[in-house]
PyMOL commands that place a pseudoatom at each C-alpha (Angstrom):
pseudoatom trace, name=CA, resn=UNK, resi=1, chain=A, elem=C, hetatm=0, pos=[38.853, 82.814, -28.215]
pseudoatom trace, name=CA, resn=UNK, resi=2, chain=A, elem=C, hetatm=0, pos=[41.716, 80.522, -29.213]
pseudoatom trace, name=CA, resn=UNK, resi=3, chain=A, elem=C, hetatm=0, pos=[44.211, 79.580, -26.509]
pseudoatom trace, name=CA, resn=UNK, resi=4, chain=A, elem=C, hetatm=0, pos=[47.561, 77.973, -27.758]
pseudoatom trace, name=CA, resn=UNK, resi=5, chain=A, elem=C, hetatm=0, pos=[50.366, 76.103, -25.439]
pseudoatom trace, name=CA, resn=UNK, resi=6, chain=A, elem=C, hetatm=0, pos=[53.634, 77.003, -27.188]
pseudoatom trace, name=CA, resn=UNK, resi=7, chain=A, elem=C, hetatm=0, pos=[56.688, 74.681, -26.483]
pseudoatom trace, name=CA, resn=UNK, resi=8, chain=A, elem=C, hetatm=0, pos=[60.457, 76.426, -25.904]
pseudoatom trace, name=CA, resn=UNK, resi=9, chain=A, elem=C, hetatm=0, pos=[61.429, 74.390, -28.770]
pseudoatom trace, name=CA, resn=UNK, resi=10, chain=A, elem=C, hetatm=0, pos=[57.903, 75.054, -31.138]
pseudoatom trace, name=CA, resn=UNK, resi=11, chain=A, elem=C, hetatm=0, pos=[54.154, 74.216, -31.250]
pseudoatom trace, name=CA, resn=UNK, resi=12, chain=A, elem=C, hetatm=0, pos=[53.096, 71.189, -29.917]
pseudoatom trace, name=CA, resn=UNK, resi=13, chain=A, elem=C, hetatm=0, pos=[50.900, 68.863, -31.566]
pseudoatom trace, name=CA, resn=UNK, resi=14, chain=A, elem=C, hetatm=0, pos=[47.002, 69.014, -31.041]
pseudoatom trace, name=CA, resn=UNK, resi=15, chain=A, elem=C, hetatm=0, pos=[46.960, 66.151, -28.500]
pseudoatom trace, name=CA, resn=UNK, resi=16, chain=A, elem=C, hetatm=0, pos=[49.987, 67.146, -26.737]
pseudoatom trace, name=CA, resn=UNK, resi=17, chain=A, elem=C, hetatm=0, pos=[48.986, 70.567, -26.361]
pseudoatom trace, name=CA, resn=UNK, resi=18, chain=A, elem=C, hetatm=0, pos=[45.383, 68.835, -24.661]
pseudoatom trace, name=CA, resn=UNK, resi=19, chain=A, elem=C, hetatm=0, pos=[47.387, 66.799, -22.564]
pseudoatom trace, name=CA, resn=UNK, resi=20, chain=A, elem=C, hetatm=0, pos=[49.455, 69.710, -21.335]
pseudoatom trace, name=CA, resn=UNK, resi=21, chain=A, elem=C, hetatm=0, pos=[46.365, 71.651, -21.170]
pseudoatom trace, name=CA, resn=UNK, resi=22, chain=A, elem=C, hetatm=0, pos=[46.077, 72.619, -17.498]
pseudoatom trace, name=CA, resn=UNK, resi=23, chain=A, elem=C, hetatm=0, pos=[42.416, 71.860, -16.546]
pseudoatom trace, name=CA, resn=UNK, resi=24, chain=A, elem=C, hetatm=0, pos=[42.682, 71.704, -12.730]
pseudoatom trace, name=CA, resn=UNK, resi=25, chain=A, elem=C, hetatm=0, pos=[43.988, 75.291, -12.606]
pseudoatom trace, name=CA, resn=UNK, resi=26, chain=A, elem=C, hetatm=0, pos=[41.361, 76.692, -15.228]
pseudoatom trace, name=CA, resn=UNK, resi=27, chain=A, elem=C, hetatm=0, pos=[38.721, 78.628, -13.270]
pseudoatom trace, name=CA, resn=UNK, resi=28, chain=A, elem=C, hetatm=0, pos=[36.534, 78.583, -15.956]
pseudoatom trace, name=CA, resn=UNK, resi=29, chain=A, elem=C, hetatm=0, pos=[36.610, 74.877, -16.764]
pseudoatom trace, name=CA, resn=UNK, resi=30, chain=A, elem=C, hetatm=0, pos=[36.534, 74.149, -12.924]
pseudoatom trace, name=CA, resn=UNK, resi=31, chain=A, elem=C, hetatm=0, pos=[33.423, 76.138, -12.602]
pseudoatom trace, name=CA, resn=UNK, resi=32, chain=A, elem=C, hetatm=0, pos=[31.708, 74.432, -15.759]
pseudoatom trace, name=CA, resn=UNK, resi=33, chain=A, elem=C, hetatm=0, pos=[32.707, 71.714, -14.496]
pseudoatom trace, name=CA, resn=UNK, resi=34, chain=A, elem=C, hetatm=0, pos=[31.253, 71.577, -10.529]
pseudoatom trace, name=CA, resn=UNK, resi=35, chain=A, elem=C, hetatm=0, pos=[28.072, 72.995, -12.786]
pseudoatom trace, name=CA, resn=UNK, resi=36, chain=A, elem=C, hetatm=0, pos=[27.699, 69.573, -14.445]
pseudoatom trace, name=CA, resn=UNK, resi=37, chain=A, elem=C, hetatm=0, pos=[28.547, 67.431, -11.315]
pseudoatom trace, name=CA, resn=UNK, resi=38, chain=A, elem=C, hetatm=0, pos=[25.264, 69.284, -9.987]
pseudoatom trace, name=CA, resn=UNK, resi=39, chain=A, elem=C, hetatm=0, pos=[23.517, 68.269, -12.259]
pseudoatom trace, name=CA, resn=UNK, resi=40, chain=A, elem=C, hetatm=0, pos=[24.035, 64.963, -11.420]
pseudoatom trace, name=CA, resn=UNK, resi=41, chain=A, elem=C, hetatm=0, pos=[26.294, 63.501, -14.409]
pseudoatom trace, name=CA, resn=UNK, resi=42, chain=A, elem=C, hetatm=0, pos=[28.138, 61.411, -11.721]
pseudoatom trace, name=CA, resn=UNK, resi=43, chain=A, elem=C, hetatm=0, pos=[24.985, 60.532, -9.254]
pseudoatom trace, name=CA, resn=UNK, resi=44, chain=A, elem=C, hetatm=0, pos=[24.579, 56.680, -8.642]
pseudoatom trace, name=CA, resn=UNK, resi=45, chain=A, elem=C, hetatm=0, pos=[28.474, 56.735, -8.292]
pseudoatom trace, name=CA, resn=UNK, resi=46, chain=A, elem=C, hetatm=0, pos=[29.336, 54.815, -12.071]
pseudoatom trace, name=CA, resn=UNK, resi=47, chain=A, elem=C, hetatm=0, pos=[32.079, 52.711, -12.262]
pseudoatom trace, name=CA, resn=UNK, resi=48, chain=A, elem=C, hetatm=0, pos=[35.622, 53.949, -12.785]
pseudoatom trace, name=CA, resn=UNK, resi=49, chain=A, elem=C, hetatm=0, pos=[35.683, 53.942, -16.632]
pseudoatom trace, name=CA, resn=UNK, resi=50, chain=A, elem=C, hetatm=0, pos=[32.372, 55.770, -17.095]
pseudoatom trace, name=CA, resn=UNK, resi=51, chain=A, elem=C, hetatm=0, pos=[33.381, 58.362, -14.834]
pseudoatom trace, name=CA, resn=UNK, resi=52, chain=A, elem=C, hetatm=0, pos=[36.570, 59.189, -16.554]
pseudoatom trace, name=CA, resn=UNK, resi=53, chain=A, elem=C, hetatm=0, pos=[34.735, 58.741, -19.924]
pseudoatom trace, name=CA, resn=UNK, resi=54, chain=A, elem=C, hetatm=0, pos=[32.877, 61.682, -18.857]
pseudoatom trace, name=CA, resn=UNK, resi=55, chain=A, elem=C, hetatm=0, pos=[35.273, 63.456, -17.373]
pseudoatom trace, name=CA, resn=UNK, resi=56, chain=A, elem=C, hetatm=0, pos=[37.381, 63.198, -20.771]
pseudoatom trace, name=CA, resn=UNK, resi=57, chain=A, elem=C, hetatm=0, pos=[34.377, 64.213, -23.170]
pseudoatom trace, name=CA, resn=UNK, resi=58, chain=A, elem=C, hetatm=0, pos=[34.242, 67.753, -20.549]
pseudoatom trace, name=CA, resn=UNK, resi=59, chain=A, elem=C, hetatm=0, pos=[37.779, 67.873, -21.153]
pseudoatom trace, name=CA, resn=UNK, resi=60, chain=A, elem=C, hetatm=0, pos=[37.886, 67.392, -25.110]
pseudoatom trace, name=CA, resn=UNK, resi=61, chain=A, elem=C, hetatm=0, pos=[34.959, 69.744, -25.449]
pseudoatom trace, name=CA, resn=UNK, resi=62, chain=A, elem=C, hetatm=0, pos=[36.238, 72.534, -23.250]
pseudoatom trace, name=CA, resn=UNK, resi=63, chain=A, elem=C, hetatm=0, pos=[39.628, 72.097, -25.187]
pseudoatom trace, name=CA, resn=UNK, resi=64, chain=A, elem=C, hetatm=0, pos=[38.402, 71.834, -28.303]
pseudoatom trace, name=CA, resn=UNK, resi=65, chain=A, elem=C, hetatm=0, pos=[36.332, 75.203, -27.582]
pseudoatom trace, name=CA, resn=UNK, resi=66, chain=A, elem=C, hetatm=0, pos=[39.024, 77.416, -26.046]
pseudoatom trace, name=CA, resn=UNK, resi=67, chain=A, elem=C, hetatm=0, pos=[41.463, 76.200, -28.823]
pseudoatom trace, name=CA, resn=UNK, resi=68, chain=A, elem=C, hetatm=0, pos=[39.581, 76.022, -31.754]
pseudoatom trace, name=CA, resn=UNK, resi=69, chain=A, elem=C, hetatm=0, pos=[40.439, 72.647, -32.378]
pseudoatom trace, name=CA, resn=UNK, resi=70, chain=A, elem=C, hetatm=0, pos=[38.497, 69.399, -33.503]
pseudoatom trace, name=CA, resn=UNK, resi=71, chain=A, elem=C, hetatm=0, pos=[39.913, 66.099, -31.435]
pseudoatom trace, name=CA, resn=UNK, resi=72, chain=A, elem=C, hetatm=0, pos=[37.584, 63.601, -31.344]
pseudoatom trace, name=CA, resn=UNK, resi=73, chain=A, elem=C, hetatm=0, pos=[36.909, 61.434, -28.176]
pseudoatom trace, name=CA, resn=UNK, resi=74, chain=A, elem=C, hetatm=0, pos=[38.344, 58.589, -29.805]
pseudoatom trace, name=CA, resn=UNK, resi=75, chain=A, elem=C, hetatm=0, pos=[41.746, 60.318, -30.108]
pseudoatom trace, name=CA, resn=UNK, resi=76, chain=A, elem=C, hetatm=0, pos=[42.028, 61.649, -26.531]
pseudoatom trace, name=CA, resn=UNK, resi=77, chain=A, elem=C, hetatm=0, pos=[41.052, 57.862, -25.329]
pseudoatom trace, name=CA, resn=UNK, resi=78, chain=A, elem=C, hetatm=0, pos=[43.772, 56.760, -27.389]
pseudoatom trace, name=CA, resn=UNK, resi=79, chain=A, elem=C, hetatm=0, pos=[46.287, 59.526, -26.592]
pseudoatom trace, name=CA, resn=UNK, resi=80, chain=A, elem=C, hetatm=0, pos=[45.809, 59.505, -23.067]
pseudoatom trace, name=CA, resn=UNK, resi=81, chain=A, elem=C, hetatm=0, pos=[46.080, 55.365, -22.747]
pseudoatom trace, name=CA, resn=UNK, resi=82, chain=A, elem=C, hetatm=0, pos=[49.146, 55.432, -24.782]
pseudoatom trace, name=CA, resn=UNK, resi=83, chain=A, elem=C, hetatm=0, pos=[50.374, 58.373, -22.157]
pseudoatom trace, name=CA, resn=UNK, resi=84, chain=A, elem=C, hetatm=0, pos=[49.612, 55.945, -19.484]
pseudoatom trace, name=CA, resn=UNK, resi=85, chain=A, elem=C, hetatm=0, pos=[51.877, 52.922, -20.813]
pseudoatom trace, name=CA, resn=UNK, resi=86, chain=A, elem=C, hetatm=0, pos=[54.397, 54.889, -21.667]
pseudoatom trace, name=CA, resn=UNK, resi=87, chain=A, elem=C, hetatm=0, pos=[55.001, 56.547, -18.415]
pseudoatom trace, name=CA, resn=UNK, resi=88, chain=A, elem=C, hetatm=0, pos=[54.288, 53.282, -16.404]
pseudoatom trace, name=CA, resn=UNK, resi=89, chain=A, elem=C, hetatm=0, pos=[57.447, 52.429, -14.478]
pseudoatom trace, name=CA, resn=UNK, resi=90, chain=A, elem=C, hetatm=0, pos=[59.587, 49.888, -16.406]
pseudoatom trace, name=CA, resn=UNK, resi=91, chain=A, elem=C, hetatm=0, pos=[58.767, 46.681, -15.322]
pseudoatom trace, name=CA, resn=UNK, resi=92, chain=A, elem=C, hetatm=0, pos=[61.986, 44.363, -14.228]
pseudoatom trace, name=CA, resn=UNK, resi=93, chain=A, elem=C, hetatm=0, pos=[61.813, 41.025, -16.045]
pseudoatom trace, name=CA, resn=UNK, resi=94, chain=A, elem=C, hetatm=0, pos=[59.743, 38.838, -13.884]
pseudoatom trace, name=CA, resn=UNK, resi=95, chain=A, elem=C, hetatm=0, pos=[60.782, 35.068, -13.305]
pseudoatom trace, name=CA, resn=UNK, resi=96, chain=A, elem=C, hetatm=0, pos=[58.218, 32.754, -12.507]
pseudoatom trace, name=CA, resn=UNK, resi=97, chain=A, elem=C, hetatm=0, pos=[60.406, 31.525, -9.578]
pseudoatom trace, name=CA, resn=UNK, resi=98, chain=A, elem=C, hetatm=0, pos=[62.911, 32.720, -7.524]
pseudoatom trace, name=CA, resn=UNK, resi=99, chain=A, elem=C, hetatm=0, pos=[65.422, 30.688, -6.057]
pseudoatom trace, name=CA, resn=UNK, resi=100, chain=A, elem=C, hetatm=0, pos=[63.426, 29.042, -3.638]
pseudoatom trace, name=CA, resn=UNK, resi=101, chain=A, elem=C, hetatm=0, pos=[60.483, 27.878, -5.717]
pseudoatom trace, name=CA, resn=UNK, resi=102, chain=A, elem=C, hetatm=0, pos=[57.813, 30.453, -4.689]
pseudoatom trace, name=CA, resn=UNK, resi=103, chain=A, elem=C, hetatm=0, pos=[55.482, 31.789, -7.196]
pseudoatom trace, name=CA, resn=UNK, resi=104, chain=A, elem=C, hetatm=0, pos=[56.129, 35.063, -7.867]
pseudoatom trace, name=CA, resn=UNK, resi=105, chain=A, elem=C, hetatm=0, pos=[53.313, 36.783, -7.037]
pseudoatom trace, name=CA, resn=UNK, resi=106, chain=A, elem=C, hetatm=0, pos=[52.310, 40.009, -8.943]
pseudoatom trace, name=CA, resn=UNK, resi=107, chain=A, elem=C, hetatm=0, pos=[50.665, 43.410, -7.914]
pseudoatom trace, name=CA, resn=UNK, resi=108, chain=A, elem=C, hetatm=0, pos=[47.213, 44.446, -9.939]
pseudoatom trace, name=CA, resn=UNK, resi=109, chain=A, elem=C, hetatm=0, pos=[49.358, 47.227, -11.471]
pseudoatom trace, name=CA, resn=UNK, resi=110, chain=A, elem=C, hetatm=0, pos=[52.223, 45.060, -12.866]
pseudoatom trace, name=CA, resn=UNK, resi=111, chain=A, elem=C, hetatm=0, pos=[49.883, 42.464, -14.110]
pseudoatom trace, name=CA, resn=UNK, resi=112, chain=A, elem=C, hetatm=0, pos=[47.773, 45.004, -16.359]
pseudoatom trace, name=CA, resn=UNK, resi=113, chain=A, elem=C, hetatm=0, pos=[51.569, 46.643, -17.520]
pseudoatom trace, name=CA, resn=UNK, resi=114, chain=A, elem=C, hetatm=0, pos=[52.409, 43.402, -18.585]
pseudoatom trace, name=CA, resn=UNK, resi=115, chain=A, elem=C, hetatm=0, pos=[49.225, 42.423, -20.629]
pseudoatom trace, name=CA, resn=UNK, resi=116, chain=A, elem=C, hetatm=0, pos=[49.137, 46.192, -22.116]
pseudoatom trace, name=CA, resn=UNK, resi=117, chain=A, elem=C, hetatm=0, pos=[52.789, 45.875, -23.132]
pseudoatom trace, name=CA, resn=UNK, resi=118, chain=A, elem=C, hetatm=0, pos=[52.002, 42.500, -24.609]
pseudoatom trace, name=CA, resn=UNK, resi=119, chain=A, elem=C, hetatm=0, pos=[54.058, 41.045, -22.550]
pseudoatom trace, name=CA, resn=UNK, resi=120, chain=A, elem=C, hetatm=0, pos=[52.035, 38.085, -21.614]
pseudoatom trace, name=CA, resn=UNK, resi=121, chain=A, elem=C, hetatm=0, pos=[54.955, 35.391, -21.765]
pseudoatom trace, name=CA, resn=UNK, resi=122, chain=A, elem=C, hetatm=0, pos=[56.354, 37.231, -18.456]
pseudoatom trace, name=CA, resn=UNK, resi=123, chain=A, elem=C, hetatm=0, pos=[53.322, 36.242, -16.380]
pseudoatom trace, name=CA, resn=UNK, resi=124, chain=A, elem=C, hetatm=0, pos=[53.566, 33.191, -13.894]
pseudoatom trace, name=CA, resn=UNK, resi=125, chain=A, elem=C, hetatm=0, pos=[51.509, 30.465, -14.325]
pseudoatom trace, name=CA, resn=UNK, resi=126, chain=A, elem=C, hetatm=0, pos=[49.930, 32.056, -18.008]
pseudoatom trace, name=CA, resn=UNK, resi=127, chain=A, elem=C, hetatm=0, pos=[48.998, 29.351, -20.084]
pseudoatom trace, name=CA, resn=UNK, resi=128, chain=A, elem=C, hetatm=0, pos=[47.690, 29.656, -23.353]
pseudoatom trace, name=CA, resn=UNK, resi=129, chain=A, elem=C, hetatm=0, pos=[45.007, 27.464, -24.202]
pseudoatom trace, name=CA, resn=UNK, resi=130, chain=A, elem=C, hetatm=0, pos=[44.554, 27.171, -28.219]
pseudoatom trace, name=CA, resn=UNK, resi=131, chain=A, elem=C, hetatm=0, pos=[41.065, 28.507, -29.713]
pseudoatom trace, name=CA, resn=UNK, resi=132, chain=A, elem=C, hetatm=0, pos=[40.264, 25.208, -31.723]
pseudoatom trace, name=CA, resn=UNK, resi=133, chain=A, elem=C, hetatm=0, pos=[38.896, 22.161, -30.639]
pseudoatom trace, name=CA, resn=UNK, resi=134, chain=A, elem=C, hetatm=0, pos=[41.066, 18.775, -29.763]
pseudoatom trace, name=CA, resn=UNK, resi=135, chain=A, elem=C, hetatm=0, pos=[41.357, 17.151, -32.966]
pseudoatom trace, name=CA, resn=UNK, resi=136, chain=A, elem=C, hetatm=0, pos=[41.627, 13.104, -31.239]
pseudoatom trace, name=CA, resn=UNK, resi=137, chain=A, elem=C, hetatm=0, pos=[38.778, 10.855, -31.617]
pseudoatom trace, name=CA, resn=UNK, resi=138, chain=A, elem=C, hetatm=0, pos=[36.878, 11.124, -28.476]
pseudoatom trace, name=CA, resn=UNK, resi=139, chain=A, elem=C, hetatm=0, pos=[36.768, 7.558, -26.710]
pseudoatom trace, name=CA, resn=UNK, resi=140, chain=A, elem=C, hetatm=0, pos=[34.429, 5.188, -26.356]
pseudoatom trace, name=CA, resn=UNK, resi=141, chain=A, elem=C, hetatm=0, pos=[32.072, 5.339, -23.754]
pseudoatom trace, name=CA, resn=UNK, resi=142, chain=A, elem=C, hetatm=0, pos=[31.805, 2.868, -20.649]
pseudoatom trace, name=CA, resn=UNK, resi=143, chain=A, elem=C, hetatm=0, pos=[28.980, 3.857, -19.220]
pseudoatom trace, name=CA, resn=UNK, resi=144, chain=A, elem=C, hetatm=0, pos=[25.771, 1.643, -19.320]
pseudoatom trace, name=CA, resn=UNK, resi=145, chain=A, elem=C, hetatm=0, pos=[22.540, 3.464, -20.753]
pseudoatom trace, name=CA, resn=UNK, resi=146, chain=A, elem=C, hetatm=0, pos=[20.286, 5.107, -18.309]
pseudoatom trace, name=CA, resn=UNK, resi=147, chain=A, elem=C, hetatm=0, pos=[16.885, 3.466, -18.504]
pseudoatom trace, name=CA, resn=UNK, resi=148, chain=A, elem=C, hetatm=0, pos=[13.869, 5.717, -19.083]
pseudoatom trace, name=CA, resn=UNK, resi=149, chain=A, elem=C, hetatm=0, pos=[11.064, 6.351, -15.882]
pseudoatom trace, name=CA, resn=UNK, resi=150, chain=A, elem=C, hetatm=0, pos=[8.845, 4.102, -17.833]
pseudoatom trace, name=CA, resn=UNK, resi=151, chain=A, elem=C, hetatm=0, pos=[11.499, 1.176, -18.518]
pseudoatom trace, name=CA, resn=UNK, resi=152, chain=A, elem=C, hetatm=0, pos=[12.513, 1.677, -14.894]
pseudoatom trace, name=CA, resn=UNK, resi=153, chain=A, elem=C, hetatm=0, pos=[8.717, 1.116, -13.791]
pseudoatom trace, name=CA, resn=UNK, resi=154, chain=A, elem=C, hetatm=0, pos=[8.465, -2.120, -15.891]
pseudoatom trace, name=CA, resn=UNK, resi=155, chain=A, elem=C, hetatm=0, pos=[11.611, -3.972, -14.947]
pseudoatom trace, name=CA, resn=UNK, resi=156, chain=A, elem=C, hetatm=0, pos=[10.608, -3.228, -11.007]
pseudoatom trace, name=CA, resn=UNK, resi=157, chain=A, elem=C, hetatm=0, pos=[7.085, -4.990, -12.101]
for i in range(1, 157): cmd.bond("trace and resi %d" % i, "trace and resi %d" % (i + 1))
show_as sticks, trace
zoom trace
């Protein structure tokens, strides 16, 4: 059985046709799918990015069945992430400052906008710290030598 999603102005693209792909109104899916949650793929409650990992390979699979096409995990990570970023709100230009000299503080959701846009330079307080070592001859030290137990023993003697 091959299911297509046409577009009014063509076909859409593989991975646009998944991502329009309505799973939550799919009977069929939704029933394969409550079969798998009882058999305990998501017991022991896994962390955020495992459970949508396996959420997307029921997705991919069940798309890739009904449609007869071949996307690979890999592509529907990627397709879906850059989906994400690209429909993220438009983040205003952040100063560090504002006029009275309070940080700017940041939400959780602007911060990871601004590192997945690569817009790191935006974030208050970033500083980059280079990767090599400081290239100055280290100093001299000041410090008298620690005695060993047994040199400690015989100058208490």
């Amino acid at each position: 059985m091959s299911l297509s999603i046409p577009e009014p102005e063509g076909e859409l693209e593989p991975l646009q046709q998944y991502a329009a792909y309505p799973f939550t109104s799919d009977d069929e899916y939704q029933n394969g799918l409550a079969s798998i949650l009882a058999g305990g793929a998501l017991d022991n409650d896994p962390p955020e990015e495992i459970r949508e990992e396996i959420l997307r390979r029921t997705r991919v699979f069940y798309f890739n069945r009904m449609t007869g096409h071949a996307i690979t995990m890999d592509e529907a990570r990627e397709f879906e992430h850059a989906q994400r970023v690209a429909d993220a709100p438009p983040l205003p230009d952040v100063p560090a400052t504002t006029n009275d000299e309070e940080p700017v503080v940041l939400s959780f959701a602007q911060l990871q906008a601004l590192i997945e846009t690569g817009r790191e330079d935006q974030i208050p307080n970033n500083k980059t710290i280079p990767d090599d070592l400081n290239d100055a001859t280290p100093s001299a030290s000041a410090a008298p030598v620690r005695r060993k137990p047994w040199e400690v023993e015989t100058a208490q003697a």
